[in-house]
N, C-alpha and C positions, 0 to 999 in steps of 0.2 A: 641179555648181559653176556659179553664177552672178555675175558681177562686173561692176562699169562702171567705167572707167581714163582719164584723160586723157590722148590721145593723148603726148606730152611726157614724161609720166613713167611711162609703160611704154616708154618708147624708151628712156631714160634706165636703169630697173634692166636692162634686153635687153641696151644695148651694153656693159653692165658682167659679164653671166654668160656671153652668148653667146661673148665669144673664150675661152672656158676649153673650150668645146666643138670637138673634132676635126673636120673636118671630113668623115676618111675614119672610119669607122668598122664592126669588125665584129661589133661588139653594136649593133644597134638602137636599145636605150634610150637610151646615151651619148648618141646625136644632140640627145636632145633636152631640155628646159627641165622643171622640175616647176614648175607653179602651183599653189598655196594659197593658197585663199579662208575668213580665220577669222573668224568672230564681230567679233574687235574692230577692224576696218573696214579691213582689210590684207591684199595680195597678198602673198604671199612666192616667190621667185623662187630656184631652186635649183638649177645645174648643176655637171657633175665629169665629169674623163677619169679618175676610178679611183686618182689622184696628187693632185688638186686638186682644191679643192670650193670653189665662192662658193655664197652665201645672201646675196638683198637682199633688204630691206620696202621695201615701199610701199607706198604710199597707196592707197584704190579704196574704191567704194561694192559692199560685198558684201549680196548680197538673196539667194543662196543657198550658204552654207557646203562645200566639198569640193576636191577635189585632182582634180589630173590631167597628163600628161606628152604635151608636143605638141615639131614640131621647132622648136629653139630658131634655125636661122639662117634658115630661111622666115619663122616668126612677129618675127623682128627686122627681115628685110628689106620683111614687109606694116608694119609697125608704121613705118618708115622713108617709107618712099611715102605712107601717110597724109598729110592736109593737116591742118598746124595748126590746135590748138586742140579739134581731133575727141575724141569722147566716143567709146571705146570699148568694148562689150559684147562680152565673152566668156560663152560658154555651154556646157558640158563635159557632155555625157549619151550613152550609147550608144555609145562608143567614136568619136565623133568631137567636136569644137570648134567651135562659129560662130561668127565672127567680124564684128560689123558695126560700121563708123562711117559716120554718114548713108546718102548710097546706096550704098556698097560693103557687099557681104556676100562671106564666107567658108566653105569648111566642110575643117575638117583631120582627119586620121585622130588620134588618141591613142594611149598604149599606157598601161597602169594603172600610180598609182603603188604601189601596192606593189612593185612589179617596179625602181622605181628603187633604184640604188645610193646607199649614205652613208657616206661616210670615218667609220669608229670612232675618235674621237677618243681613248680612251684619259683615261688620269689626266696633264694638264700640270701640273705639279709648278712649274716656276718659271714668274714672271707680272711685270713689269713695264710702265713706259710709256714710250714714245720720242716725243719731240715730232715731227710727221710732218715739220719740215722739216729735222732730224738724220737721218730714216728717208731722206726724199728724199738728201742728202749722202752717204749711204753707197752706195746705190745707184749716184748718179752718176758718185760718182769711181771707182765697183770694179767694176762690171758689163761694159765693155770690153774686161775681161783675162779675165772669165770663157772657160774653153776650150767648143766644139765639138766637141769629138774623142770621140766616145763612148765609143773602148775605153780611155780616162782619164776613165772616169765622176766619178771622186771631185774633177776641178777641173770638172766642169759645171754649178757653183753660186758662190757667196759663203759662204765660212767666217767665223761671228762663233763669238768666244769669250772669256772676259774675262782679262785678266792683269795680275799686281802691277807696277805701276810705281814709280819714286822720288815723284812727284807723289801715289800713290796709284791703287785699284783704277781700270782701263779694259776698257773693250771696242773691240775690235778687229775689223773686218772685210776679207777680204783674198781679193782673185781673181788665180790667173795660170790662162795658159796654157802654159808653160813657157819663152817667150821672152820675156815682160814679166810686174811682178808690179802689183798695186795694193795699197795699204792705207791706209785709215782708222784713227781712233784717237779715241774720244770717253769724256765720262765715263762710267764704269759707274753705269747705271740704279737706282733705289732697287729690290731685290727681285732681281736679279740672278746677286747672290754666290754661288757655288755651281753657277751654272747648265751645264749640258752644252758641249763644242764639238760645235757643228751646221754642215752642210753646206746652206743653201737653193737649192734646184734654180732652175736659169735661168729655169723658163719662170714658174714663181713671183713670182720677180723681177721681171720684164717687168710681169703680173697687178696685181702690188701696187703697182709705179710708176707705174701709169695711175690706180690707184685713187685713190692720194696726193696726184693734184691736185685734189682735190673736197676735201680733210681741213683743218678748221683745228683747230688743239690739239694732241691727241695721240694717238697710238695703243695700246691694248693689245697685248702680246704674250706668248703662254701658249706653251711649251713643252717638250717630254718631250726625252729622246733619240732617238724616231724622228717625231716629228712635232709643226707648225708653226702656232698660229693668231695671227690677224692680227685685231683687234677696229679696224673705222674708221668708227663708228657705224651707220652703216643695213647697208652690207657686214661682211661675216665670211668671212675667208680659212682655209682648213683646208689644209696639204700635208705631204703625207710629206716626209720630209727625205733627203736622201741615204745611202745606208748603207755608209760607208764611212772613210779615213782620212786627210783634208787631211795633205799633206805638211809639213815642218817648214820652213816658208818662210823664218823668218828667217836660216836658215845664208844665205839668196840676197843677203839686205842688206848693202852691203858696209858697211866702219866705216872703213875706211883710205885713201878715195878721196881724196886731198890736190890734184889739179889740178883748180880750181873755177874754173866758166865762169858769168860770169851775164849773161844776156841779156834783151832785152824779149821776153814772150813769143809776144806778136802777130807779131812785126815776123819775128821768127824761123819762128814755124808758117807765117807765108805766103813766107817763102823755100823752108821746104824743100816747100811747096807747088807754086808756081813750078818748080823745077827738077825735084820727082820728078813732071811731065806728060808727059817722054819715060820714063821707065823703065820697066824690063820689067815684066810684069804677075807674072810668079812671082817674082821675086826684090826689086823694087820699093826698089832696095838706093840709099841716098843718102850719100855721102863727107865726111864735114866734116874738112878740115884748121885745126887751130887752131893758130893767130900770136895775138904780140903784139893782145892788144885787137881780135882781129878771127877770124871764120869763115870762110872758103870755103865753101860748098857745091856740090858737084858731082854730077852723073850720066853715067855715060858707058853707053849702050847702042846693041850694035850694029847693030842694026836703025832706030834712032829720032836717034841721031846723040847730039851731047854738051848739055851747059847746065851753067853756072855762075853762080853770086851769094854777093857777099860781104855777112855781115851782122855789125854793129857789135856788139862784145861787151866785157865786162871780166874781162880773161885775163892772168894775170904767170907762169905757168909754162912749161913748155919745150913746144914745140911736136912736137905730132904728128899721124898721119891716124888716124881710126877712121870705119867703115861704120856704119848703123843699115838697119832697116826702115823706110823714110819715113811708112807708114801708122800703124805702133806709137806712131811717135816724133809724128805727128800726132794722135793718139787723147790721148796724154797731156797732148800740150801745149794743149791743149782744156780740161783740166779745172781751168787753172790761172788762179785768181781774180786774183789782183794784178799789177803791173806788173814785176816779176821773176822768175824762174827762176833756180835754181840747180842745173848739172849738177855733177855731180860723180864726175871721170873716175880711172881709174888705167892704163891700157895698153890697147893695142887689144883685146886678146883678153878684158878682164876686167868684169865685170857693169858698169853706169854708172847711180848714185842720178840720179833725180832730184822735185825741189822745191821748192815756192815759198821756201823758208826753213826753221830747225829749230822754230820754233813751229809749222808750218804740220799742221792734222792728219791728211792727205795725204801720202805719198809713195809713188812709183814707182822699178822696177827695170826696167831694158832692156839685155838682152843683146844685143851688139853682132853684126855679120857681118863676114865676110871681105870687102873689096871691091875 
C-alpha cells in the first residue's frame, strides 16, 4: 500500500476513529486503525472495540492499492505533531509502515488486515433520517441521566422507541439512572413505524455526538433489534445495541403534581450553585423551602458550615421543605432553553416533574432526598 495524505485530513479522519479505540487492550489488533488504499483516490480509515465500529473516507493520492493495520493512537499522535499543511506518504510492505512528511520519517510495525475485526452488520430492516440537529437535541437533553452502574446494564444507554400519541405517531428517547429520568419527544421519522425498542450504549452516544458537529442535513439511521448504524456522510457508525429491557419509565412521570413553581432558570441553577459549594461531596444534598413567591435555598453541612439564598419565584400553594441532589437538579436545569422553568411538586417524599412548559419536548424527573 502506497498513499500520499495531506497532513489536516488524516488528522481529521484519525481523531474521528481513534477514540473508539481502547486504549488498554488484550487482542493486539483492536489497538490499532485499518488503512485502505483503493483505486478511486481514497483512504478508508476503520477502527472497533468488538461493540463499535467507525469507517471514514478520505481523500489521498493512492499510487499503490492495499490494506494494512498500524496503531491507531501513535499514528494519530505522529499525524498531530506534524506541521501544517505537510504532505504525508504512507508506505505499507513487509509488515511494517513508513511514514514521511518532509524531514520526518517513520517506520511502524503492522499486523495484517485480514486479522482485523468487522462488526457483521446483519439485515437493518428499518431505515430513516433524523436531521442531525434533532439527533444533537436528543442526545443533549438525555444523555446525563444515562446510569454508570454496570450491574444495570440495561439504563447504560438512551432508549428510543416510537409511540402513539393524541397528536399522532412520536419517538421518544429516554435516559435515567434511577434517581432522575430524562425524555425527549419528537416526530416520528418517515420510515419508522414499526421499528424495534432499542437500547444505544453510552459510549455510542459520546462517538456519535462528536461526530454531529461536522454534519449539516441529516443523518441515516438503519437498524435491527440488536444493532445500530449511523450513516453521516464520510463517517458510518455500526454498534451493538444493548441486549436487554429498558424499564417502563413512564409509571415514574407523575400526572398529579398540582404545586407548580416557576422560576428563571439561570438565576435559580446559579443559587443552587452558590450554596451547594459547602456541601458534602457524597450526599451533595441542597434544601429548598418554598413560601409565598419565594425559594430558600439552603445547605447545612457539618463539616463546611451552613449557606443560604433566597431565589424569586411564582408559587401560590402551601408551603413546604423538600431536599434534591444539587448536581441532578443542576444537570437538568442546564438543559433548559427558555426563560422559565416549570417544577412541578406534590410532597417531599414524591417524584418532582420538571420543565420548561407542556409544549416543551423535554421533560425531567427528580427524585427527591431526605434532608
Amino acid at each position: 500500500m502506497k498513499a500520499t495524505i495531506e497532513r489536516a485530513t488524516l488528522l481529521k479522519g484519525l481523531s474521528h476513529v481513534q477514540s473508539v479505540v481502547e486504549r488498554r487492550n488484550t487482542i493486539p489488533i483492536l489497538s490499532n486503525v485499518l488503512l485502505e488504499a483503493t483505486d478511486g483516490g481514497a483512504l478508508r480509515l476503520m477502527a472497533t472495540d468488538l461493540d463499535l465500529q467507525i469507517n471514514e473516507q478520505v481523500a489521498a493520492q493512492v499510487d499503490q492499492p492495499g490494506a494494512t493495520t498500524v496503531s491507531a493512537h501513535t499514528l494519530f499522535d505522529i499525524a498531530r505533531k506534524l506541521p501544517d499543511g505537510a504532505q504525508v506518504q504512507l508506505h505499507a510492505a513487509e509488515g511494517r509502515m513508513a511514514i514521511r512528511a518532509g524531514r520526518y520519517n517513520s517506520s511502524l510495525p503492522t499486523l495484517p488486515r485480514d486479522d482485523f475485526p468487522v462488526i457483521a452488520e446483519g439485515e437493518l430492516p428499518t431505515r430513516f433520517e433524523l436531521p442531525a440537529e434533532t439527533l444533537k437535541q436528543i442526545i443533549d437533553k438525555t444523555r446525563f441521566a444515562i446510569s454508570t452502574e454496570e450491574t444495570r446494564y440495561y439504563l447504560n444507554g438512551i432508549f428510543l422507541h416510537s409511540s402513539e400519541e393524541a397528536g399522532g405517531a412520536v419517538l421518544k428517547a429516554a435516559a435515567t439512572d434511577g434517581h432522575r429520568l430524562a425524555r425527549v419527544t419528537v416526530k416520528l421519522p418517515d420510515g419508522a413505524a414499526g421499528m424495534p425498542d432499542v437500547i444505544v450504549p453510552r459510549k455510542c452516544v459520546a462517538e456519535l455526538r462528536k461526530l454531529l458537529d461536522e454534519v449539516d442535513g441529516s443523518v441515516g439511521v438503519s437498524l435491527s433489534g440488536s444493532k445500530v448504524r449511523f450513516d453521516l456522510g464520510q463517517a458510518v457508525l455500526t454498534s451493538k445495541l444493548i441486549d436487554g429491557t429498558f424499564p417502563d419509565y413512564s409509571r415514574v412521570i407523575p400526572t398529579g403534581n398540582d404545586k407548580i413553581l416557576k422560576l428563571d432558570p439561570r438565576g435559580f441553577a446559579q443559587g443552587v450553585d452558590r450554596v451547594s459549594t459547602i456541601a458534602n461531596e457524597k450526599t451533595r444534598a441542597v434544601k429548598m423551602a418554598l413560601d409565598r413567591d419565594k425559594v430558600t435555598l439552603s445547605v447545612t453541612s457539618p463539616e463546611n458550615g451552613t449557606a443560604a439564598e433566597e431565589v424569586p419565584g411564582e408559587y401560590t400553594a402551601q408551603g413546604f421543605e423538600i431536599g434534591f441532589n444539587s448536581r441532578y437538579l443542576l444537570d437538568i436545569l442546564g438543559q433548559i432553553d427558555g426563560d422559565t422553568v416549570e417544577v412541578h411538586l406534590a410532597d417531599a417524599a414524591a417524584p418532582t416533574l420538571i420543565r420548561e412548559n407542556d409544549k416543551a419536548p423535554a421533560l425531567y424527573v427528580l427524585m427527591p432526598m431526605r434532608v
